[in-house]
C-alpha positions in Angstrom: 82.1 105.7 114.3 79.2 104.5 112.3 79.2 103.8 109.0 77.7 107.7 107.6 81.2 108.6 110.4 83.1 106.1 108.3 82.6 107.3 104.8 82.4 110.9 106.0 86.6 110.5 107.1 86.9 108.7 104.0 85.7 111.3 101.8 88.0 113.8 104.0 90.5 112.2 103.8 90.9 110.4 100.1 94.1 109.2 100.3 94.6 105.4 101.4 97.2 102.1 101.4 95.7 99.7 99.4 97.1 96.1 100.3 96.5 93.6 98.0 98.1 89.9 97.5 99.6 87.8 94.5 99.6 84.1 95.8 101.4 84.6 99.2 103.3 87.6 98.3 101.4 91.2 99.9 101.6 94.6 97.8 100.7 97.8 99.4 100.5 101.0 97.6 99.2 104.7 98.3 95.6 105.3 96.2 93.3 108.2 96.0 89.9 106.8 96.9 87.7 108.3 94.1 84.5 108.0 96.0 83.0 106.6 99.2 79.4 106.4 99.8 76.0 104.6 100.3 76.4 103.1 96.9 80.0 101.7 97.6 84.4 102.4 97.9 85.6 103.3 94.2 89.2 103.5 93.1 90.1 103.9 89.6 93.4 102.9 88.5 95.2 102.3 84.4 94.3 99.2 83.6 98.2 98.2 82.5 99.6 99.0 86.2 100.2 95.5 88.8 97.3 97.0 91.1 94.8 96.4 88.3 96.2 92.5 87.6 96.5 91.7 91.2 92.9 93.0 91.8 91.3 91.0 88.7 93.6 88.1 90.3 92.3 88.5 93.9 89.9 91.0 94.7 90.2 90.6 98.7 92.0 93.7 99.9 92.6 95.9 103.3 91.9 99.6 102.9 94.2 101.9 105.4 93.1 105.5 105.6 95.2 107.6 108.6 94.1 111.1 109.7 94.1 113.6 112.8 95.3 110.0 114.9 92.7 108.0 113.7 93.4 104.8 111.8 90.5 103.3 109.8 90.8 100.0 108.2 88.2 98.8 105.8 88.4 94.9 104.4 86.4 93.6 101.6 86.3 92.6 97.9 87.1 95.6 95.3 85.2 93.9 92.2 85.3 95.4 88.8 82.9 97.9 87.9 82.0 98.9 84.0 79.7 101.6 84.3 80.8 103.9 81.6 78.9 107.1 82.9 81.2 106.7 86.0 84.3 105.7 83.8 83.4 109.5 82.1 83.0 110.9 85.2 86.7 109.8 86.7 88.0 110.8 83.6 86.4 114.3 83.8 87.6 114.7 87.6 91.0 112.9 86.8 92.1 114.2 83.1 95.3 112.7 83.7 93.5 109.3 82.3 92.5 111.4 78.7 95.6 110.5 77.0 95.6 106.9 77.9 91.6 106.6 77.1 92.3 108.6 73.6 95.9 106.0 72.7 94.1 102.9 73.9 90.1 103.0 74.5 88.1 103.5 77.9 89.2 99.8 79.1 92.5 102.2 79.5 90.5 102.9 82.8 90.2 100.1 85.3 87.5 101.0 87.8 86.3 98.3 91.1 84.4 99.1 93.9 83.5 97.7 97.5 80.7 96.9 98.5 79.4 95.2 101.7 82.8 95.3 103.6 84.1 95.8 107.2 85.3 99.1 108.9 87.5 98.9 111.9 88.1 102.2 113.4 91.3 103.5 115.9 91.6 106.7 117.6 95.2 106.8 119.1 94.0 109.8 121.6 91.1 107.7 122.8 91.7 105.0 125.2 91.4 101.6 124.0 87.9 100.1 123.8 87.2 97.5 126.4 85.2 95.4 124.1 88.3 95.3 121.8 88.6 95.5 118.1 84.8 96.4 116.8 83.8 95.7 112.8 81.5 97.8 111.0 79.5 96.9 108.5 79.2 99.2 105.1 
């Protein structure tokens, strides 16, 4: 895969494991990607949940996305982003976030995004590459 391929099957396929760290201790969780494309990886996320603290703690994280037997792993730093046109757009897409944004403010919404990381790609029906694990840029 290149890295169009790459944000292509992310786009498909939204859902990903988002691994994070506090100190030593690893955190993995299921997130919706909200976006993937030329401009970057976005998740948005309420800013009282851990996922928020341990990403303003540490912003190094390994991105899991699985689908149709392929595995694609993404590594990089998901930095805080404060755009408020995008903040309104998640929040138009995702009005689950309205009541929390209308009780506490739009810092209610914690938004980051990656840019500039690695993709490592896996197709379990393909046979293994010779030249081993292979990084992509994005």
């Amino acid at each position: 895969m290149d890295k169009a391929e790459i944000l292509s099957f992310i786009t498909k396929h939204p859902t990903a494991y988002l691994a994070t760290a506090t100190g030593s201790t690893p955190h993995v969780r299921a997130m919706g990607t909200f976006r993937a494309d030329e401009n970057g990886i976005i998740f948005a996320m309420q800013s009282n949940k851990d996922v928020f603290k341990q990403l303003m703690g540490n912003p190094e994280v390994e991105i899991c996305y699985f689908a149709d037997g392929v595995q694609l792993r993404v590594a990089g730093q998901l930095l805080p982003e404060t755009n408020q046109v995008l903040k309104e757009e998640i929040a138009e897409k995702r009005t689950f976030y309205k009541p929390g944004i209308e009780a506490e403010g739009w810092d209610y919404v914690g938004v980051f995004k990656m840019t500039g990381g690695k993709a490592t790609v896996m197709d379990m029906k393909a046979p293994p590459s010779p030249a081993g694990k292979v990084w992509i840029d994005l």
